[in-house]
C-alpha positions in Angstrom: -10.3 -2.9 -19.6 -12.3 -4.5 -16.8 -15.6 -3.2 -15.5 -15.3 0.0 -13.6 -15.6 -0.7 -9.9 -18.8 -0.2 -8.3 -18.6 3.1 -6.5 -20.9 4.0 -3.2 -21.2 6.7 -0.7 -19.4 6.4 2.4 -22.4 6.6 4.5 -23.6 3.5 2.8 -20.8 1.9 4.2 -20.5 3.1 7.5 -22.2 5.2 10.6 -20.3 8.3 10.5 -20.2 9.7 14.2 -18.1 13.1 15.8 -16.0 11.6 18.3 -15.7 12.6 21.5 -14.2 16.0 21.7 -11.9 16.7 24.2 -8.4 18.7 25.2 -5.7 16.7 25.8 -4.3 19.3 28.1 -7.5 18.8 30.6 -7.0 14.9 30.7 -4.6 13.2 32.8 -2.2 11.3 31.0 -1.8 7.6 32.0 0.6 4.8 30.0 -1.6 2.3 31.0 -5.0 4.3 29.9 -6.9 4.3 26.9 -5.5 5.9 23.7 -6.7 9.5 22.8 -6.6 10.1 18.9 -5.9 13.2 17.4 -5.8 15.0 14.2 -2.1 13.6 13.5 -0.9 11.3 10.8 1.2 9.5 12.9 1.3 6.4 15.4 -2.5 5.1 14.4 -3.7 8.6 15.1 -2.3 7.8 18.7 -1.3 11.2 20.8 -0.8 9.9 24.0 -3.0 7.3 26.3 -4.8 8.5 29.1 -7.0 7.7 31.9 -11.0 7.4 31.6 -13.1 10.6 32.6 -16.1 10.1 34.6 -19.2 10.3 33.0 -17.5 10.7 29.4 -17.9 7.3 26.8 -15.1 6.6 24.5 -15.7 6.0 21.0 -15.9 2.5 20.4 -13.4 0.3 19.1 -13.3 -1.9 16.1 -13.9 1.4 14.3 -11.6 3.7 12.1 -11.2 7.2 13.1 -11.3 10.0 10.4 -9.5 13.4 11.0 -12.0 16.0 9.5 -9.1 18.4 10.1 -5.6 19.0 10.9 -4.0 16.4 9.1 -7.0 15.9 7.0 -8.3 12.4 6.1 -5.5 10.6 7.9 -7.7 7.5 8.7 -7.0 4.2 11.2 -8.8 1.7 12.3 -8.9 1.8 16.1 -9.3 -2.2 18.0 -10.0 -0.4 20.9 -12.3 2.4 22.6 -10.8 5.7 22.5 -11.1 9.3 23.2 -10.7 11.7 21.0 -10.3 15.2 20.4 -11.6 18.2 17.9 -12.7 17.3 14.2 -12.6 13.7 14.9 -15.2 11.1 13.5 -15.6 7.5 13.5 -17.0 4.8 11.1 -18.9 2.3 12.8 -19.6 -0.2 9.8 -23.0 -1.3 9.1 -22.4 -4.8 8.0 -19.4 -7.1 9.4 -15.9 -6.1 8.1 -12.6 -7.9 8.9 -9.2 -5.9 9.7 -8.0 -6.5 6.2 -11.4 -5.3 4.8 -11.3 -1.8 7.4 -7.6 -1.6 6.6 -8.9 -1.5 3.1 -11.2 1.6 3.4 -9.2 3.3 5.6 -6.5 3.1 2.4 -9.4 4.4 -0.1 -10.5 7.8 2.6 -7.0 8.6 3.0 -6.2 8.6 -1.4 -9.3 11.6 -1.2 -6.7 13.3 1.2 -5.9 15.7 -2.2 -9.8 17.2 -2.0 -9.1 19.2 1.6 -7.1 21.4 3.1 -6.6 23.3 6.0 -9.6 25.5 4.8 -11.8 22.7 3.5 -12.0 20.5 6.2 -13.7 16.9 5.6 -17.2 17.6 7.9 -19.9 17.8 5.9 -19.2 16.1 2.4 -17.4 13.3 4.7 -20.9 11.0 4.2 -21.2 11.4 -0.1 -17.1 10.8 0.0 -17.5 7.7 -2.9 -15.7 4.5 -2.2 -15.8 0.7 -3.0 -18.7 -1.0 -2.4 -18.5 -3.7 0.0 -19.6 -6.4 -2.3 -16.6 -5.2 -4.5 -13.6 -5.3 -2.3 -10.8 -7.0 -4.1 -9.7 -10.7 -3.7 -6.4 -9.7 -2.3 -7.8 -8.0 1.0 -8.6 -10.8 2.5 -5.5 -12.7 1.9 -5.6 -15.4 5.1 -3.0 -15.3 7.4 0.2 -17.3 7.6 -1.2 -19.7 10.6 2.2 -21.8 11.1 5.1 -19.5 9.9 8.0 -21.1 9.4 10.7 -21.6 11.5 14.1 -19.5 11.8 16.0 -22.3 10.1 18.9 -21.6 8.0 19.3 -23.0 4.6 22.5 -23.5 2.6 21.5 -22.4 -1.2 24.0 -24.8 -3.2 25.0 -22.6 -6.0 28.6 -24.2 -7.3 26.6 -25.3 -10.1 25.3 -22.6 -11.2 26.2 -20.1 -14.7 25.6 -16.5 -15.4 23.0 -15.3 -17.9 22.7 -11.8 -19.7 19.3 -10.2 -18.0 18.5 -9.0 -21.5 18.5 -12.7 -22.9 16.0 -13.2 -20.3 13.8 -10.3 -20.6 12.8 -7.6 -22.6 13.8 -4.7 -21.0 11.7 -1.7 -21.3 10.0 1.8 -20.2 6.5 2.3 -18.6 4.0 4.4 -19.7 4.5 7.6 -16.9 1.4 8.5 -15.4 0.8 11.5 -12.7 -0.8 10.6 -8.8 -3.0 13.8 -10.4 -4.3 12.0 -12.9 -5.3 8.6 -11.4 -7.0 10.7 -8.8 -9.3 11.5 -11.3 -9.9 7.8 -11.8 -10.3 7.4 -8.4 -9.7 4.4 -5.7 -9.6 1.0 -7.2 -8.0 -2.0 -7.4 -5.3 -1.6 -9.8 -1.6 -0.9 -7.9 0.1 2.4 -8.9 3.8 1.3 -9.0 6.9 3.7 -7.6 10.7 4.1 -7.7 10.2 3.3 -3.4 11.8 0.5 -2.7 9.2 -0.8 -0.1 5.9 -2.3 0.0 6.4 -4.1 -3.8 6.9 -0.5 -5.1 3.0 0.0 -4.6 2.4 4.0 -3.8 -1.8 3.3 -4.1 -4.5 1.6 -5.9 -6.8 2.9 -8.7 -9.3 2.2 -11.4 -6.8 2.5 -14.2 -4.5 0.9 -15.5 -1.6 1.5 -18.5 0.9 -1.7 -18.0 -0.1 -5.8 -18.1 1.0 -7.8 -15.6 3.2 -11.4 -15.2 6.8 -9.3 -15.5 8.7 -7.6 -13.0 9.4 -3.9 -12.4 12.6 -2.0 -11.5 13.1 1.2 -9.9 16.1 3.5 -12.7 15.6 6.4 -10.2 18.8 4.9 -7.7 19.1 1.7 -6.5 17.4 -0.7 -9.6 14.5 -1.9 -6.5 12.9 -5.0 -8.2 9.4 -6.3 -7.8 7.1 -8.4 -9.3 3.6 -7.4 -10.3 1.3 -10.2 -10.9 -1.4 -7.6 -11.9 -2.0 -4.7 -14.3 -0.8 -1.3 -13.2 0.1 1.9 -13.8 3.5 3.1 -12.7 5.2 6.6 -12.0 8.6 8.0 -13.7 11.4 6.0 -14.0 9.9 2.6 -13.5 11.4 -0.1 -16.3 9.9 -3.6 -17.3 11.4 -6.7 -17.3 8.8 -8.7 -19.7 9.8 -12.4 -19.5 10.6 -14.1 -22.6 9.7 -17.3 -21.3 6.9 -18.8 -19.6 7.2 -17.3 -15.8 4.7 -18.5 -12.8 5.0 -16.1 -9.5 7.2 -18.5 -7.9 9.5 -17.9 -10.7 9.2 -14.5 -10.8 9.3 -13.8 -6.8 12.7 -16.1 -7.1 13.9 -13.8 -10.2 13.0 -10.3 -8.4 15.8 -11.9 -5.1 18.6 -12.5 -7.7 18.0 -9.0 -9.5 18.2 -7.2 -5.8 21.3 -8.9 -5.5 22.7 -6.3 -8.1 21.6 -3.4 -6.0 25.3 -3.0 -5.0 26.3 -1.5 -8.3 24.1 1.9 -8.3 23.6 4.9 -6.2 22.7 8.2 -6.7 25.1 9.0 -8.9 25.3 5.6 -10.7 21.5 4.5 -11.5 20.2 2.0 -12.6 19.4 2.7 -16.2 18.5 0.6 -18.8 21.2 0.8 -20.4 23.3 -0.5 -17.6 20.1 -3.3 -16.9 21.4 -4.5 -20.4 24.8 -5.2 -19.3 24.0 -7.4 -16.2 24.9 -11.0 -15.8 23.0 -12.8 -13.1 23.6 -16.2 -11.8 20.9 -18.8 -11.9 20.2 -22.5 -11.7 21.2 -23.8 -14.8 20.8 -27.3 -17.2 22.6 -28.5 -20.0 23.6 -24.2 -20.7 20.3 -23.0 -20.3 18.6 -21.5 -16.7 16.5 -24.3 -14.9 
């Protein structure tokens, strides 16, 4: 097990301000205005945009706003100055951060959602909340941009030659070790992904400091449709996520190409058909192949 990650309190981090607090009601509303944030979870914190007030600063932008109540703990980072109304702060950071890095923290404040409630509002214990240090943000944070995406082009996947392979000759097919959301809390925030039966975002439902599978295989989802994802690092996973452990030497390229062709079977389950193991077992998928064997 790595080294645990190095823990600081938030107020380390960042300035931790009370926003401007105003009614919406008493402001006049303008499309073309400056956002106002509120204590909502949805739209970036966004509840309408408005016109500026005389006399009144907004919070500053390249900041995340914090919602000490309402819909507790729902954080966002905010490019531009805002208003904002009651039991809103901001985090002004004290050292340079990039969008990915903010983006990052605002992920760790809202995993401590679980400690409030709509009678324990985040006000006072906002500025000991513990989170990453910024010397100990993970590598794949700052993953760089894709600066010349490539074009809409359409290419013709030449598959005549291709034969179909039993899954389970490919792969040991197996459970996960279930773990509760409670008890990763208890971990706390960290850099290991805690994998899901959604079938969005590489299955990722949060990151902790624990961890119960080893990467380099892929993951599918046996609560419906048989979602497939690879996960290039160690995890933990929820119920009803199965392992496809290579038995041969995969790269990520491989395995990114290998998690397409299993979606392809997605066809075969719903929600009264899943995708068990059992069924997994009995799938033929059609691959590049040489001389009998997949190339």
């Amino acid at each position: 097990m790595d080294d645990i990650m190095k823990t600081v309190p938030l107020c380390k981090i960042f300035d931790i301000k009370y926003g401007v607090n105003l009614e919406l009601s008493n402001i006049e509303q303008n499309k073309n205005g400056i956002p106002f944030v509120s204590r909502t979870g949805n739209n970036n914190g966004v509840s309408a945009n408005v016109s500026l007030i005389e006399g009144v600063e907004p919070n500053p932008g390249n900041t995340i706003s914090v919602a000490g109540g309402g819909s507790v703990m729902s954080s966002f980072l905010q490019k531009k100055p805002y208003y904002s109304g009651r039991d809103l702060y901001y985090l002004k950071p004290k050292t340079k951060l990039t969008d990915n890095e903010m983006l990052y923290y605002c992920m760790c404040l809202r995993a401590n959602k679980y400690r409030y409630s709509y009678g324990r509002q985040a006000n006072k214990t906002l500025d000991t909340l513990l989170v990453p240090s910024w010397d100990n943000i993970p590598d794949w944070v700052n993953i760089a941009e894709v600066k010349n995406p490539i074009k809409n082009e359409v290419f013709e996947l030449k598959t005549k030659q291709w034969q179909y392979f039993k899954l389970v000759k490919l792969f040991e097919i197996t459970g996960s070790q279930t773990i509760s959301i409670w008890e990763l809390e208890e971990y706390g925030v960290g850099k290991y992904p805690y994998i899901t039966t959604q079938a969005t975002n590489n299955g990722v439902g949060g990151f902790y400091d624990f961890y119960t599978e080893e990467g380099g295989c892929l993951t599918v989802d046996s609560a419906v449709i048989g979602y497939c994802s690879y996960q290039k690092d160690n995890f933990s996973a929820s119920d009803h996520v199965e392992k496809l452990i290579p038995k041969f030497r995969m790269n990520k390229y491989t395995a990114l190409f290998l998690t397409t062709i299993v979606n392809l079977e997605q066809y075969r389950y719903n929600y009264g058909r899943k995708c068990s193991q059992t069924r997994m077992k009995e799938i033929n998928i059609k691959l590049p192949a040489n001389n009998g064997n997949p190339d």
